[in-house]
C-alpha positions, 0 to 999 in steps of 0.5 A: 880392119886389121887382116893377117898374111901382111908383112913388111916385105910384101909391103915392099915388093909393091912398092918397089913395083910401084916405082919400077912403074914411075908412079906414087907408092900411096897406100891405096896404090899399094893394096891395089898392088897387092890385091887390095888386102891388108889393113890400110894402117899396117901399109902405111906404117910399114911404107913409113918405116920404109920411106925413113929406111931408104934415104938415096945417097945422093940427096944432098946433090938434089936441089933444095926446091926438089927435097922441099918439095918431095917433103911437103908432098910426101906429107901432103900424101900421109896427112891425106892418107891419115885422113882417110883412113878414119873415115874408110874405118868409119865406112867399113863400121857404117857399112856393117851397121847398115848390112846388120840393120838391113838383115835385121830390117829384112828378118823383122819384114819376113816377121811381119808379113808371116803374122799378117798371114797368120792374121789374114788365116785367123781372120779367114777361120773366124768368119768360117767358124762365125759362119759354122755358128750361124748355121748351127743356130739356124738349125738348132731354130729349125729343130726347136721350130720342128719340135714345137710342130711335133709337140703340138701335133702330139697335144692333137694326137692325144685329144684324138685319144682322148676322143676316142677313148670317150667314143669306146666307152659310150659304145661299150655302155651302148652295148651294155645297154643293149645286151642289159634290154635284150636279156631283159626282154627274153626274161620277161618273154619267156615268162610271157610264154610260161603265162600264156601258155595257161591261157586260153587257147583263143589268145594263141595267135595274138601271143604268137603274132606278139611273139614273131613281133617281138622276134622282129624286134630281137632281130632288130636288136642283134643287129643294133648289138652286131654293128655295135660289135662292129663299131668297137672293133673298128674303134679298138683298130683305130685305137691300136694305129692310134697308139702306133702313132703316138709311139711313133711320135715320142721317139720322134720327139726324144730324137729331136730332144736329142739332136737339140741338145747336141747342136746346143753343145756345138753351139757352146763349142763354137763359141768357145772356139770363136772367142780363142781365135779373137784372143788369138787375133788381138795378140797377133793384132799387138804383136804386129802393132809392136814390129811395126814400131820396130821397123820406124825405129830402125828406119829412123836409125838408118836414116841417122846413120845415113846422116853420119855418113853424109858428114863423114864424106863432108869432112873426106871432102875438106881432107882432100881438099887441105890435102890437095891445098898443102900439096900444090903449096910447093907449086906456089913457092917455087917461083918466089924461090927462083 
């Protein structure tokens, strides 16, 4: 990758420096030297325009061998140079393939584990709501349990009122009786007296011996008509608690009405609730299936990539090694030469 701030004359500072050292001004020596920046294409253009620039003027005093030999090495060092430099590119390429792959591998992970959280959170509020739902129907069968207890307990109430009204109605006809006999019988007393006393005075005692039994008997009967009187307004006591209870226990009952149908609603809310969350649960459920899918394919792509790789450095190797053939050539033919 070209980089700016590289000119041809900080090329050939380096490289002077280089040979000022005695060594080989290659091109990775030379970015070395200069602080390992610059394209390495641009270095070795410039070193070309430079090694073609700077013929020594005692060439022709060298020996052929040299010359020969300091040119097969010098295109030895460019034919590696040049084989080089297409796989560092291809590295530089792998390697911002491989860096962007890993964030995208890195942002799709943090994906994933965010939706396996949200995942576990929906499933952790579908149970709750599940287990919420649970109790509501529990209660709602404690309260329908409950108010069949006060239904049923109101049926008894009102056969007890029902009783009891039929017992007021028997005494009250008692009483109607009574007080129809005991005036009855003063009428037919007091005519008795009124013909009685006509009579002979000689049945005086007898009708006022009949008159005290029949006072007895009056007696008796008041008595019967008091505890009768007694008896009602016991009964209409009765009767007035009676109502109480039963008022009492129509609210009781239009309560539990009530609160019947309110856990009913929050049944019905419940489950609408609960039937979200798994729709929200099986979207979560594909989404993560997708991303899952996208991490094998960008790991199988990695591992392609790394194949590449692999190749590269294959094909590097046998660069190095022709380079490495080519230079120890002019080893091999000096002697013949000698």
């Amino acid at each position: 990758m070209a980089r700016g701030g590289i000119t041809k004359a900080l090329v050939q500072i380096a490289r002077t420096a280089i040979l000022a050292r005695g060594e080989h001004p290659s091109i990775d020596a030379v970015r070395i030297e200069m602080g390992n920046t610059g394209s390495k294409t641009t270095i070795h253009r410039y070193l070309k325009e430079l090694d073609d620039g700077a013929q020594p003027v005692e060439a022709s005093a060298e020996p052929i061998d040299d010359e020969l030999a300091a040119l097969v090495s010098r295109l030895a060092q460019r034919l590696k140079e040049q084989a080089q430099e297409p796989i560092e590119q291809a590295r530089e390429q792998f390697e911002e393939q491989r860096e962007a792959l890993e964030s995208e591998l890195k942002q799709t992970r943090l994906a994933l584990e965010k939706l396996e959280h949200e995942h576990d959170i929906q499933g952790a509020a579908l149970a709750r709501e599940s287990e919420a739902l649970s109790n509501t129907r529990s209660m709602l069968q404690t309260e329908q349990t409950r108010n069949a207890g006060l239904n049923q307990a109101l049926a008894d109430f009102e056969l007890r009122l029902q009783d009891k009204d039929e017992q007021i109605r028997s005494l009250e006809e008692k009483h109607l009786h009574a007080r129809d006999a005991l005036e009855h019988y003063r009428n037919a007393a007091r005519e008795q007296r009124e013909q009685e006393q006509s009579r002979h005075e000689a049945q005086v005692q007898q009708l006022q011996a009949e008159l005290r039994q029949a006072q007895q008997s009056a007696l008796v009967r008041q008595d019967e008509i008091t505890q009768l009187h007694r008896d009602n307004e016991r009964l209409l006591t009765e009767n007035r608690g009676t109502q109480r209870e039963l008022s009492l226990m129509q609210d009781q009952l239009k309560q539990s009405n009530l609160r019947q149908d309110q856990l009913l609603e929050q049944a019905t809310r419940v489950d609408s609730e609960r039937t979200l969350l798994q729709e929200r649960l099986r979207a979560a459920s594909l989404e993560s299936q997708v991303l899952k899918q996208n991490v094998e394919e960008q790991t199988q792509l990695n591992q392609t990539l790394e194949k590449e790789l692999s190749k590269a450095q294959a094909n590097l190797e046998e660069s190095q090694r022709l380079a490495a053939t080519v230079a120890a050539a002019p080893d091999v033919a000096k002697p013949k030469d000698a």
